[in-house]
N, C-alpha and C positions, 0 to 999 in steps of 0.2 A: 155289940159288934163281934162275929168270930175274928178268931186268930189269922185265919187265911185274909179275910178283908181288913183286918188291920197291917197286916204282910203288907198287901196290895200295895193298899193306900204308902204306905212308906217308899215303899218303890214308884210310882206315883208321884210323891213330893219330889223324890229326890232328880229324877228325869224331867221334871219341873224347874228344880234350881239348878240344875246342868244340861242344856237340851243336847249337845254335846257327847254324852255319855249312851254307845252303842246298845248296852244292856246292861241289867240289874238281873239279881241272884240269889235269893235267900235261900238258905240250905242248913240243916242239923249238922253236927261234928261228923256224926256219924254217914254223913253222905249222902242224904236223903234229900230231895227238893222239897221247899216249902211252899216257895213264891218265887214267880218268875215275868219277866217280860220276854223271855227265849221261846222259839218254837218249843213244844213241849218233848219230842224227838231229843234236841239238843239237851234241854232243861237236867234229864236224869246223870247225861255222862258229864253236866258241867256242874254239877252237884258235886258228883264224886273228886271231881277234879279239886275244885276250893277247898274240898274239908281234907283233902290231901296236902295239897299245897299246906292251907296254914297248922294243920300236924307236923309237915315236916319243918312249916317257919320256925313254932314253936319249940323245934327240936333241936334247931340251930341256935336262935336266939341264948336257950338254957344254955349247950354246951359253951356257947362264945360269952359266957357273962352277959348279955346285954339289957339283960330284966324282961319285964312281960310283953309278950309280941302284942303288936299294935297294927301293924298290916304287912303285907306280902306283894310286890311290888314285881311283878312280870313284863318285860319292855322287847316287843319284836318289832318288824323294820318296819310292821304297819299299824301299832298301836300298843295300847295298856292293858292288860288286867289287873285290877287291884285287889287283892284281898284282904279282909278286915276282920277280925276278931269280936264276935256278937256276943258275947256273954261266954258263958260256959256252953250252952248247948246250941251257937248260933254262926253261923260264915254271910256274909256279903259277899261278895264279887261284883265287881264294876269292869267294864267294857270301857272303851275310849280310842278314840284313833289316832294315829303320830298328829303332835302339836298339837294337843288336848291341853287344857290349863287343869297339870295335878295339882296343885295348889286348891285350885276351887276344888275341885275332886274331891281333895281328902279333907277340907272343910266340910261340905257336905255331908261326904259317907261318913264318916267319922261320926256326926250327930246321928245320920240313919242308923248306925252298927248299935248304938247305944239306947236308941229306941224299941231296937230290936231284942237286944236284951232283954229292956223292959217284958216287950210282949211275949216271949219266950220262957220268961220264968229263971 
């Protein structure tokens, strides 16, 4: 199985165990899209966006002591973006609408991010 269909599929699961969640987003550190469920238009600039975000989480977290970033957590008047930390060379991003259950959210993503790892290297 390639690495894009094993993407897929994770993204796949995980819109499975949250029907709830607007979109999913795998992306390199460096910005790049891997795997998506977003129009593909979208897909590139919310690539960049995640692997910024959780750069600059990461950059927070260090200076504030608070140990290794574990996700990035964005709350507007109409929803969530979550972002999560895939390994060394991996970002998630999750979608969700106000009154989404992040809890189940970050149960979920939380094992996708670590899967993703996996397939990532």
């Amino acid at each position: 199985m390639s690495r894009q269909v094993e993407l897929q599929e994770v993204i796949r699961q995980l819109r499975q165990a949250v029907p709830e969640v607007t979109g999913v987003m795998v992306a390199s550190t460096d910005g790049l899209s891997l795997a998506s469920d977003l129009p593909e238009a979208e897909a590139a600039r919310a690539a960049a966006m995640a692997a910024t975000a959780l750069g600059l989480g990461k950059r927070i977290a260090q200076t504030s002591a608070l140990g290794g970033l574990e996700e990035v957590v964005v709350r507007g008047q109409s929803g969530y973006l979550v972002v999560y930390s895939a390994g060394e060379k991996g970002v998630l991003a999750v979608g969700a609408p106000m009154g989404a259950n992040l809890g189940l959210i970050h149960l979920e993503a939380r094992g996708a991010a670590q899967r993703i790892a996996q397939i990532l290297g």
